[in-house]
N, C-alpha and C positions, 0 to 999 in steps of 0.2 A: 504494500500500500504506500501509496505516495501522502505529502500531506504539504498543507500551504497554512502560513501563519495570517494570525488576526492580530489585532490593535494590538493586545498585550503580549504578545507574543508566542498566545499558547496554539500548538500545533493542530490542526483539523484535520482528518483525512480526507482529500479530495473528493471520494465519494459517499455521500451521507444518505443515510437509510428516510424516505418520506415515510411517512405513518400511516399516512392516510388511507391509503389501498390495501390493509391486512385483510386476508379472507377471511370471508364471513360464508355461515352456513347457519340458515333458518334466518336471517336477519343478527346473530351474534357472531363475535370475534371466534375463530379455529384458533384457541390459545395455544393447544400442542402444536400444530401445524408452524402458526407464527412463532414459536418459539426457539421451532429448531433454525429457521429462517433467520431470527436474529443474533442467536450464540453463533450462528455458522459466520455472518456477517463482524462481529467481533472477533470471534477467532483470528481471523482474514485483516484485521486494524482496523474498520469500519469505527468510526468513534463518535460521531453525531447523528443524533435523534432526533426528526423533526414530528412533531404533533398537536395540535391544538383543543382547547376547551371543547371546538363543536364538532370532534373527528370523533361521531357515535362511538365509544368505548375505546379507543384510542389509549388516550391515556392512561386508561387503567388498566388493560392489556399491558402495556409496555414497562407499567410500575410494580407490575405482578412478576413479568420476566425478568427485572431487572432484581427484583429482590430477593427471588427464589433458588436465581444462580450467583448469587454475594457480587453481582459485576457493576452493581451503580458507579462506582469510583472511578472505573473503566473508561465509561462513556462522557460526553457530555449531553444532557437532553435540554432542547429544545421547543417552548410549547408557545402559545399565542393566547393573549385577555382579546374574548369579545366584545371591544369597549364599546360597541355599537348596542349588545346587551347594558353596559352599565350604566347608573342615573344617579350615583354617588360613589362618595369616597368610601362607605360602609359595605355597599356593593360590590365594588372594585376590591376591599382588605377579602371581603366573602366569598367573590368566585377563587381568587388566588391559593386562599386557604383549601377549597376544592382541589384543587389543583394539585396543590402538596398534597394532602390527602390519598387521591388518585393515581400521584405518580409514584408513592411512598417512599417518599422522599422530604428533606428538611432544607430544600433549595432548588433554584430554576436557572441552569449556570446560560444561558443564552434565552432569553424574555421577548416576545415582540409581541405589538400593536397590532393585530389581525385589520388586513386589507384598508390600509390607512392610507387613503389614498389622495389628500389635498391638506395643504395648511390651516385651512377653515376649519377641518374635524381636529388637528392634533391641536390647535387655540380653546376649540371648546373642550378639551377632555383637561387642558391646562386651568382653564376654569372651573373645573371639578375635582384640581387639586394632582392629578395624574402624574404630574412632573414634582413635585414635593415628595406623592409615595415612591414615586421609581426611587428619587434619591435617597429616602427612610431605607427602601428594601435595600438597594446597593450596598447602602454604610453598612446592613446590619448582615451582610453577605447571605439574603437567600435568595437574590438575584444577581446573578455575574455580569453579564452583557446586556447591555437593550437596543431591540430596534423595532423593525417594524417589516411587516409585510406587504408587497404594492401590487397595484394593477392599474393604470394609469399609464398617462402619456410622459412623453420625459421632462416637458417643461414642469408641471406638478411634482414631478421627482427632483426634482434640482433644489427645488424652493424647499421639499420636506428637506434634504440631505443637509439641507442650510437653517432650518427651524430649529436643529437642538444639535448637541452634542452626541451621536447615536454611536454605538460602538460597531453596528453593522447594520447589513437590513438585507431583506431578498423580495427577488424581481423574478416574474418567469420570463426567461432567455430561452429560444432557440433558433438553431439557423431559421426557422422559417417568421420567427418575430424577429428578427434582428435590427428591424425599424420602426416595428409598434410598442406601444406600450411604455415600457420604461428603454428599452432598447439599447440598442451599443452606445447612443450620446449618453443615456444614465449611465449606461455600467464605468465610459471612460472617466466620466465626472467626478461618480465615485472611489473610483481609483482613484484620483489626483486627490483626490481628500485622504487620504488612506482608510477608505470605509473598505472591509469586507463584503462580499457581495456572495448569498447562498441563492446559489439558482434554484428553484421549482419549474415544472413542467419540460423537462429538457425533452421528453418524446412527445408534445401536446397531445397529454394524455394519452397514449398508445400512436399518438395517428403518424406519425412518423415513422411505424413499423407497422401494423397489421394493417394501417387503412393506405399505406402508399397506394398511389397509380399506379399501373403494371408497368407503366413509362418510367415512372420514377424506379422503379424496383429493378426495371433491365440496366438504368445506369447503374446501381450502385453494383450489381450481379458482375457485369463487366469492366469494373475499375479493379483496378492495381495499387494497392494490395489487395486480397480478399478479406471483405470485411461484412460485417450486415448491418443492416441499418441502424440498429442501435450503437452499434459500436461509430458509426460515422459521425451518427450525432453528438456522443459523447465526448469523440476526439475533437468537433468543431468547438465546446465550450472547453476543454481543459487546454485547448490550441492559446486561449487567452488570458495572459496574467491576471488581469482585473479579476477574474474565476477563482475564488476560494474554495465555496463547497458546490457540487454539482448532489441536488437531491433524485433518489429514483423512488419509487416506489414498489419495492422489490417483495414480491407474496409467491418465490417458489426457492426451494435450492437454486438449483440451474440461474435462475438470472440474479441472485446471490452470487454465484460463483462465476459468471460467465462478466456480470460488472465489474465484481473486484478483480478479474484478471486485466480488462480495458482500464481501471483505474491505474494500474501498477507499471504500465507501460505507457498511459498517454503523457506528453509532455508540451508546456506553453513553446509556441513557432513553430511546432514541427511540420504543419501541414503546407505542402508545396502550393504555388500559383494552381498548376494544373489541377490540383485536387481541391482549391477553393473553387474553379470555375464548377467542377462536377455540383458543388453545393446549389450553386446558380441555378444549374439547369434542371436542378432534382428540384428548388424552389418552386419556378417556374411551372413546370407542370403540376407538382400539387395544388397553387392556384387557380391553376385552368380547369380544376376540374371541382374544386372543393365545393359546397353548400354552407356549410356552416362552420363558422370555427370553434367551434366547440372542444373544450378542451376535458369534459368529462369529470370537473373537478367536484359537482354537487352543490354547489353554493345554490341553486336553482331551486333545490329540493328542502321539502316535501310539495311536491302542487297540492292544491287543496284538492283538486279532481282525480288526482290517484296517478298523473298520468307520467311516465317515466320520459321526462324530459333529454337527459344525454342520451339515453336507451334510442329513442324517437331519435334524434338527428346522428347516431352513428350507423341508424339503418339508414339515413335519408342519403348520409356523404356517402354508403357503401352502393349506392344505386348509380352514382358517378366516379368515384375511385376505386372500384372494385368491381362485383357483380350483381346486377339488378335482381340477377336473381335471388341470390344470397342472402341481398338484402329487405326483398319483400319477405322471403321467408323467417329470415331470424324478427324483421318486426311483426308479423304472421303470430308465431311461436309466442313473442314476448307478450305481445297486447292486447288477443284473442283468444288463444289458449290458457284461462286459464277464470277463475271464479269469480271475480270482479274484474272485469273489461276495460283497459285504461288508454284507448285509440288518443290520437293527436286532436282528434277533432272533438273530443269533451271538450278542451280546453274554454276555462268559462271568462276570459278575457281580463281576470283581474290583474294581471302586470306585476302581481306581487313578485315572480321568479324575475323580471326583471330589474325590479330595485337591487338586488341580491349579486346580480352575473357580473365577474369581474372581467367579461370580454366583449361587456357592453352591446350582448346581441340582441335583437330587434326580438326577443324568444316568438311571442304570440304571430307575429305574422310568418314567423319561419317555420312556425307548426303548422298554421295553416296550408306553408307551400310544402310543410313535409306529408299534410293529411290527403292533400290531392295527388298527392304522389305515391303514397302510399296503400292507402286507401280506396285499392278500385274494385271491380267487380269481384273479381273471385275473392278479395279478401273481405267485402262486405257479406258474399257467399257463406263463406267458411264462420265466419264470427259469427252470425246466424244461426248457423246450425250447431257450433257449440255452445251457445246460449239458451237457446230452444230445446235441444236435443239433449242438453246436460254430459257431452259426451267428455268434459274434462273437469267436472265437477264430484 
């Protein structure tokens, strides 16, 4: 494992374990399953743990495995205040304490601001005192670092980097954001501050490997070295100093061990001209063909109408970056098949999942173009008939 230093100069492993995607089975965390996943990931030097207050069981998952195998000292973890839950300073002292609790643990060696995305929200959370407590916590060491988590454009990011004293903060980075959001002008800016920067979403949310074009997928097939598309991605962030930690969201052995090998070899410059152009051109076509860019991260969810949101637009993209067929059938499977019906087209227009989406997508009309897409004859056919017919009830 390779590792790159933060402010204080303690050492991070280049690749950090995301939380958020442990397998779940029945709707709860596969603790046995996740567990061997993360002792294997430590084994290997893996040493940061990302997870948040509102990452369903998350937290407690990960403070369960941390305790059970004597390895907290090991790691450092990483979790997020929903300050957009909180309405006081009593609030704020109460989810925290959750938090310890949860993670069971008596400290949060890396802290941030979940999706804090303008200077106007980090003023108002200052008038509720948030900047006093971080400093209380700091002094009293059950907070090590703070920052904050982003999704935003880069000018709002500049302005946050420059609102407080942060010890780090993370952006999703990948080749195919490399100009949205907080993007390479964030990432260089922060560099020049010497902020650390933990990337999230480096595969947009799988889509950079299961949902490529077949265009995209014959470049990467026929470039030199042999590599797959994860590992390309991975080498284009760790290609960039400004790159501290790169998070994955790793829920198998196999991509446990197939990261931490891509971690221990990638290094900042290495990547030739010819092989950024390949990035280009693999861009390129996943634009040309994408619908939505959905990144699968959940913030959308729970709809009030039941309806599975990212589920809905990774069949809609699979109808243009993959196979139509594929993909009427897997949203077939998901939205019909099964005892309460939860098609694109319930959608009952409230916008509440757009408040929420930190990719600022248009949700409700892009269900609508996903419902007329989706939603044709035979699959109005077949929903019918297991509705009526009770044939998957």
């Amino acid at each position: 494992m390779q590792y790159r230093s933060d402010r204080k100069g303690t050492k991070l492993s280049v690749l950090g374990y995301g939380c958020l995607r442990f397998t779940k089975e029945n709707g709860k965390i596969d603790i046995d399953k996740t567990e061997k996943e993360i002792m294997e990931a430590i084994r290997s030097g893996v040493n940061y743990f990302d997870t948040a207050y509102v990452y369903g069981g998350s937290e407690a998952a990960l403070g369960e495995i941390l305790e059970r195998n004597g390895v907290r000292e090991q790691v450092y973890i990483a979790t997020k205040l929903p300050h957009y839950l909180i309405k006081s300073k009593a609030g704020l002292e109460k989810c925290f304490q959750e938090q310890l609790k949860r993670l069971r643990t008596d400290h949060v060696d890396y802290y941030l601001m979940h999706m804090l995305n303008d200077v106007q929200t980090w003023q108002g959370l200052c008038a509720k005192g948030v900047d006093q407590w971080i400093r209380e916590k700091q002094a009293s060491g059950q907070i090590g670092s703070i920052g904050f988590s982003y999704h935003g454009n880069s000018a709002n990011f500049k302005e946050l980097l420059d609102a407080y004293d942060w010890d780090f903060c993370q952006i999703q980075y990948n080749y195919l954001d490399e100009h949205t959001q907080a993007g390479r002008e964030g990432l260089l800016y922060a560099e020049s501050k010497g902020i650390p920067v933990i990337i999230m979403e480096p595969l947009r949310g799988g889509r950079l490997v299961q949902l490529l074009p077949e265009e995209a997928k014959l470049l990467f097939a026929e470039a030199v070295p042999k590599r797959t598309p994860a590992e390309w991605a991975f080498r284009w962030l760790w290609n960039q100093t400004g790159v501290t930690v790169v998070l994955s969201g790793m829920n198998s052995l196999e991509m446990v061990q197939q990261n931490v090998q891509v971690a221990s070899e990638s290094k900042a410059g290495e990547l030739t001209g010819e092989q950024m152009e390949l990035y280009e051109k693999v861009r390129q076509e996943i634009n040309r063909k994408i619908k939505v860019g959905c990144t699968a991260c959940g913030y959308c969810m729970p709809c009030p109408k039941g309806i599975d949101i990212p589920g809905t637009f990774r069949c809609y993209n699979e109808l243009y970056t993959g196979s139509r067929k594929a993909g009427k059938k897997e949203y077939l499977m998901t939205t019909a098949f099964r005892k309460k019906q939860n098609p694109a087209s319930g959608c009952a227009q409230c916008g509440k999942c757009e408040q929420h989406c930190p990719q600022q997508i248009p949700i409700r009309q892009k269900l609508k173009e996903a419902s007329r897409e989706l939603e044709d004859p035979r699959y109005k056919f077949m929903s019918f008939v297991v509705k009526h017919l009770r044939i998957w009830q």
